[in-house]
N, C-alpha and C positions, 0 to 999 in steps of 0.2 A: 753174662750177667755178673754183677759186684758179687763178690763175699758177701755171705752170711754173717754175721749182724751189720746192712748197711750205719755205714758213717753221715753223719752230717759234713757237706762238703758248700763250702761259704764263697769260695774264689778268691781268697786272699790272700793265697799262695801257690805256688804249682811246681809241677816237677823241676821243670827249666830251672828257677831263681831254687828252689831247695823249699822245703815247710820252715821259714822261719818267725818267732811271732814277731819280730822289730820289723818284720817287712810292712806289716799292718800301721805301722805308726810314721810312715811316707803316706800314705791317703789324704792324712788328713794335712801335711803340708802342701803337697800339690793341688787339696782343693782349694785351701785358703790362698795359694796363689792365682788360682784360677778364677780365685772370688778378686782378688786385688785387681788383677787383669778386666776384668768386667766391668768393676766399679770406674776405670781409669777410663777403658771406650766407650763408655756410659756417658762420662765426665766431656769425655770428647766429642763425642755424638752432639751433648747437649748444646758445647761449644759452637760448633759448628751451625747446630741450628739455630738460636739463638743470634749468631752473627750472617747468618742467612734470613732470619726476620728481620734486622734491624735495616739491612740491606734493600730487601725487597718489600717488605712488609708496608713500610708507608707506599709508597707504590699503585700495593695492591690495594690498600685502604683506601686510598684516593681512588681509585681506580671504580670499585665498588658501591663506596658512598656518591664518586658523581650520578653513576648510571640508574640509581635506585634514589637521587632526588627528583628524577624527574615524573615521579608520582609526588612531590609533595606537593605545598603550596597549591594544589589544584589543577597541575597541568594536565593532570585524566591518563596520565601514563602508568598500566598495569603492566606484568609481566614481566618477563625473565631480561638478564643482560642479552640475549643471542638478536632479536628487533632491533635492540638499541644500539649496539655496538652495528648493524646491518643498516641503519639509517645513517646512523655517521659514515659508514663508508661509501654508500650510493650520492651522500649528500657534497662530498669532498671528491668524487667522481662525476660528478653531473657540474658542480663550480670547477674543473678543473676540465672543463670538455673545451676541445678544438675542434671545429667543423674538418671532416676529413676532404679531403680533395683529390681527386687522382692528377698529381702534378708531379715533375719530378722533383720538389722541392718536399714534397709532403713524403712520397714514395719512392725514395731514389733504388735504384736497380741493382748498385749495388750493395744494398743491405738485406738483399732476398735470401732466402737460405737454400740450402738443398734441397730438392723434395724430399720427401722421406715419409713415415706413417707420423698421425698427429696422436699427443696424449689426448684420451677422448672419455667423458664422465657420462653416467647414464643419466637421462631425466628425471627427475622424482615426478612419481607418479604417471610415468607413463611406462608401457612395456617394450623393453627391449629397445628402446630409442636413447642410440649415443651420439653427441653433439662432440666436438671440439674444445678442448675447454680455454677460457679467453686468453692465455698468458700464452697459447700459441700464436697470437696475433704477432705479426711482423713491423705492424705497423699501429700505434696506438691512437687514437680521437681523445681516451681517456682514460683514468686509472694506470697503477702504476700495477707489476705483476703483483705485487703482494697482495694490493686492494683486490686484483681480480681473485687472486688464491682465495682471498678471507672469503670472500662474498660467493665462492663456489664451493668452500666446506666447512664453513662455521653451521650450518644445521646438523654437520657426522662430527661436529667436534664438540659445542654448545651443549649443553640439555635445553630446552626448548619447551612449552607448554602453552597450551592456548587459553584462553578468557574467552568463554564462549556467554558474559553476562546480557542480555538482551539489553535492548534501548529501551530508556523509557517513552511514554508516549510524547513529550513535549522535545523528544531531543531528535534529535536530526542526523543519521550517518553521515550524508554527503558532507558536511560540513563539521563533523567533527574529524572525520579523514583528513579534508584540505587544510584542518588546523593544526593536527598532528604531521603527516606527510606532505602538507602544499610546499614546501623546500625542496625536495626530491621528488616531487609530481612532471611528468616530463612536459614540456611547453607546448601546447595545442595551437595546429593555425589551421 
């Protein structure tokens, strides 16, 4: 236990450096350098971001305002970028399809790979069933791997939300679909 009549004891000295009072009048020089420091990474931070908007920002603005004009003017498009950017890719994959062929021109033998285990993603919505997922393909009809990537995880990467607003009576689903998706609706014979 301390002596009897405890002291007020502040931390502003200690045995190590000695009780002296000039020691107390370094605090307030290393905070004010500590504040100068802050203000300069601060300064810096800003810079940086700043020159990372100017950079990216028109971009992203573009980027943005395309995907969310296609509700104006009347096209009937609600909802979030994760559809919209998933239509362009299916629609830039379906214009870009070559009928596949089992030819050696199509599937030459030697660009087969090792066998080995394949990367494999689960179904959404189903249990416990895992597919392969496309970019293991050896041999492509369409899409390139990226398109296949986007298109197998932009719903775990997107936020996403549904428009559950009913049809009116004079409007017609089939026909607002094939107005919406008849571009990437696949060819019926």
């Amino acid at each position: 236990q301390p002596p009897m009549p405890r002291k007020c004891r502040l931390f502003c000295c200690g045995d190590k450096y000695g009780c002296c009072p000039a020691w107390i009048l370094c605090y307030p020089c290393v905070a004010l350098l500590s504040f100068v420091l802050g203000a300069v990474g601060l300064l810096l931070g800003g810079v940086v971001a700043l020159v990372l908007y100017l950079l990216v920002g028109v971009a992203l603005w573009l980027f943005i305002c395309y995907f969310q004009s296609w509700s104006w003017w009347g096209n009937g498009w609600v909802g979030n970028i994760y559809p919209k950017l998933l239509y362009i890719i299916y629609q830039q994959m379906l214009l870009s399809w070559v009928k596949a062929e089992a030819t050696p021109e199509f599937m030459p033998i030697d660009k087969l790979r090792p066998k080995g285990p394949l990367d494999k993603s689960d179904i959404s919505y189903a249990l416990s069933i895992q597919v392969p997922n496309g970019w293991e393909s050896e041999f492509r009809a369409a899409g390139t791997p990226l398109q296949e990537w986007m298109s197998e995880n932009l719903a775990k990467r997107l936020p996403c939300w549904d428009n559950h607003t009913p049809f009116g009576p004079d409007e017609d689903p089939v026909i607002y679909v094939m107005e919406k998706l008849g571009s990437i609706y696949p060819e019926l014979k």
